[in-house]
C-alpha positions, 0 to 999 in steps of 0.5 A: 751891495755886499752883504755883512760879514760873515757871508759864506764866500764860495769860489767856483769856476765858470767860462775863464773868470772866477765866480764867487757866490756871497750867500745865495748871490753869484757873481763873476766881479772877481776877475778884477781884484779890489784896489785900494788906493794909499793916495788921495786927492780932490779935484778942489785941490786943482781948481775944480769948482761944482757950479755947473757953469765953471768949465773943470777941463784944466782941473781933471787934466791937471788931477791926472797928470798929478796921478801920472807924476806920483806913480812915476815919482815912486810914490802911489805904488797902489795908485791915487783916487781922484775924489770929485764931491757934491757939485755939477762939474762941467768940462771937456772931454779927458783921458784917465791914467793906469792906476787910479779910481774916479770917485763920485761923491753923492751928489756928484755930476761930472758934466760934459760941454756941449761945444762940439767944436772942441771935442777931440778927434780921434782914429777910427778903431782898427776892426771897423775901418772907420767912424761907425756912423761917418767915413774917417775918425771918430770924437773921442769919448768924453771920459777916455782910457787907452792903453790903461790897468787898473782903472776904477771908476766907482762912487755913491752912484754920482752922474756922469752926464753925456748932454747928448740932445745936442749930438742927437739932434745933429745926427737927426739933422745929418749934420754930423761931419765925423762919428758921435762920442761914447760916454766912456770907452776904454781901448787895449785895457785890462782890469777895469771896474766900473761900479755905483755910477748913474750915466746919463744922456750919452751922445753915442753908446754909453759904455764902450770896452774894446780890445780889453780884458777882465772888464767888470761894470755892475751895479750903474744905471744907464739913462737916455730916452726911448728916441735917443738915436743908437745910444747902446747901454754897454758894449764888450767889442773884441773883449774877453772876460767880460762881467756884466751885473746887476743893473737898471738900463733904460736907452733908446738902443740896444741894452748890451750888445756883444760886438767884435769888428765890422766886415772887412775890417773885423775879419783883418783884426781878428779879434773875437768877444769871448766869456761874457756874463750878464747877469741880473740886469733889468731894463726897457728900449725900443730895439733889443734887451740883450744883444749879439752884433749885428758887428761880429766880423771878429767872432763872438763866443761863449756868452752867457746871460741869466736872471734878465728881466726886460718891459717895453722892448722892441726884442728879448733876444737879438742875434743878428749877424749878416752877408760880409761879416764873416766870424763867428757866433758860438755858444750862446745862452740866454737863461732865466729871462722875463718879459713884458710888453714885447714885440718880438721875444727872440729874434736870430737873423743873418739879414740885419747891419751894413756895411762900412763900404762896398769892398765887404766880401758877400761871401764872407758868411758868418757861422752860427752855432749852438745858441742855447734859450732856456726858461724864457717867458713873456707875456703881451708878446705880439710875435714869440720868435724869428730865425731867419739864416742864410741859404748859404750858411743854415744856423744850426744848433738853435736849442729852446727849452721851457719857453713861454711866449704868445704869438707866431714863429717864423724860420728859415734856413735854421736847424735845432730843437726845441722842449718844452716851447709854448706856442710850438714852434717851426718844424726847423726846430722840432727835428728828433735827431736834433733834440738829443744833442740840444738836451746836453744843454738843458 
């Protein structure tokens, strides 16, 4: 929360996006202008009943083709909020329009249906050629975006619940005939803010940007249990100026997960990750805290993370790339991380992902390079690190600075530096004409 006034606002710049200091608190949410909506109305006013058994599908559409109406019509030149109070709100899936914010009173739940039969279904994404779990399209998100501007989703930490066992228990069963849904994805949109929200459950991937810009999420919780298959916390796929802050995530994969493209088609695409901030984010999963590809066909470039604080993972730091992405995966920094009960701190590996079918190209190697982990410690790690490259494609300029684990290290076909590295590391990282170059970054 913003402090009171009288904070001393300072600008600076960082990557593309604009971060402002409010006293001694950073943060980069200034790449997303504030909205303020003129119009407003209630999902009351269009039949919306919070019983948790009346099904709301006709009240959100019909809300929101009201919003369309009233900015086409002249009028909401700044745009309409759409006011959901104290209640369970149960409905279909729905797509949100430009120009609006999605306002959760407290006490709010928008509440997914569990009828599979009638959820939408879509196109697979261009950069992956197909559903991420099944060959042709995918269920569309439960609240969905394409297209969009200026769309805000925010409250007073209301819950959108995803009612996802029945979808878990689908893809447990392998009965699942096309790809689950996310619980929000937004495609080919910019200037998203999504703030003061609890999402719970999801099917899939909870918070999904893709092919977007100037995306701000801070402030949510993210919730699903440690079994919840792939249910990632968020993902920025094939999306630049990307601000990730202050936040609780606790799932059953990938806290957030920088993405961009799937072999053949991602390299077609070409669309790379680029300025990504994650800051202040806090959380538990048995797989990875935070997290590059293993989809990186696109690209992935200029990540930035700091301030995370991670307990009962699988692994700290995961980039992981393999044979037929292609793309690229360039500075990386991961700064200022604690962790606690861990099996693996840092994990760097080219062996990890497959593939959407069999037409990827095994010389398609990915690129890694200048991946920067600085003021890293932990305690109860089984194993302190992994860098396991490819023999074809070595990962170069793995630089380690002031880095406190336990256990081994194991390394492969990588090259680096490493200072100030407790337990030492691999002789791949210790190489004095590496060391020189490593330390422009610390």
């Amino acid at each position: 929360m913003l402090r009171a006034l009288g904070w001393v606002l300072l600008c600076c710049f960082f990557l593309e996006g604009i971060h402002i200091s409010y006293g001694d608190l950073i943060t980069c949410s200034g790449i997303v202008p504030l909205s303020y909506r003129k119009d407003r109305i209630s999902i009351t006013d269009f039949g919306g009943v919070g019983d948790g058994k009346t099904l709301n599908t006709e009240a959100f559409r019909t809300a929101i083709y009201r919003i369309q109406q009233l900015r086409g019509s002249g009028g909401g030149g700044t745009g309409t909020l759409l006011f959901v109070p104290s209640g369970v709100y149960l409905t279909d899936s729905f797509n949100l329009t430009s120009h609006m914010t999605l306002y959760l009173a407290q006490g709010a739940v928008i509440k997914a249906t569990q009828d599979t039969l009638n959820w939408p279904l879509i196109a697979p994404l261009p950069s992956y050629g197909r559903g991420r779990e099944r060959p042709g399209g995918r269920y569309m998100s439960f609240i969905h975006g394409d297209g969009l501007q200026d769309v805000v989703i925010t409250g007073e930490n209301g819950t959108i619940d995803g009612q996802g066992d029945i979808w878990w228990n689908m893809w447990r069963q392998r009965t699942l005939q096309f790809t689950r849904p996310n619980i929000v994805e937004f495609v080919n949109s910019k200037g998203i803010v999504i703030s003061n929200v609890t999402f719970r459950d999801s099917p899939f991937w909870n918070i999904h940007p893709v092919y977007c810009s100037n995306v701000v999420i801070r402030n949510v919780t993210i919730l699903a249990p440690p079994d919840s298959p792939n249910t990632d916390g968020i993902d920025p796929d094939s999306s630049s100026n990307v601000c990730i802050e202050d936040s609780f995530i606790s799932t059953g994969d990938d806290l957030v997960a920088v993405k961009s493209g799937w072999d053949e088609y991602g390299i077609a695409y070409g669309r790379p990750s680029s300025y990504i901030t994650i800051r202040r984010v806090t959380g538990t999963t048995p797989f990875a805290g935070i997290a590059v590809g293993s989809e990186t066909s696109g690209g992935v470039e200029n990540v930035f993370a700091e301030n995370i604080v991670l307990y009962n993972t699988g692994v700290g730091v995961n980039i992981k790339t393999n044979i037929g992405r292609g793309g690229f995966i360039k500075n990386i920094t991961v700064s200022k991380m604690f962790m606690k009960n861990i099996r693996t701190g840092i994990k760097v590996a080219g062996d990890t992902g497959d593939h959407p079918d069999n037409d990827f190209n095994p010389n398609a190697l990915p690129y890694v390079n200048n991946v920067v982990l600085k003021s890293i410690w932990g305690v109860k790690v089984q194993r302190a690190g992994l860098m396991q490259g490819l023999k074809d494609a070595p990962f170069t300029g793995i630089c380690l600075s002031n880095v406190s684990l336990q256990g081994s290290w194991k390394c492969s076909d990588v090259s680096g530096a490493a200072i100030e590295v407790s337990p030492w590391p691999c002789t791949q990282l210790t190489s004095p004409q590496h060391a020189v170059s490593c330390t422009n970054h610390f």
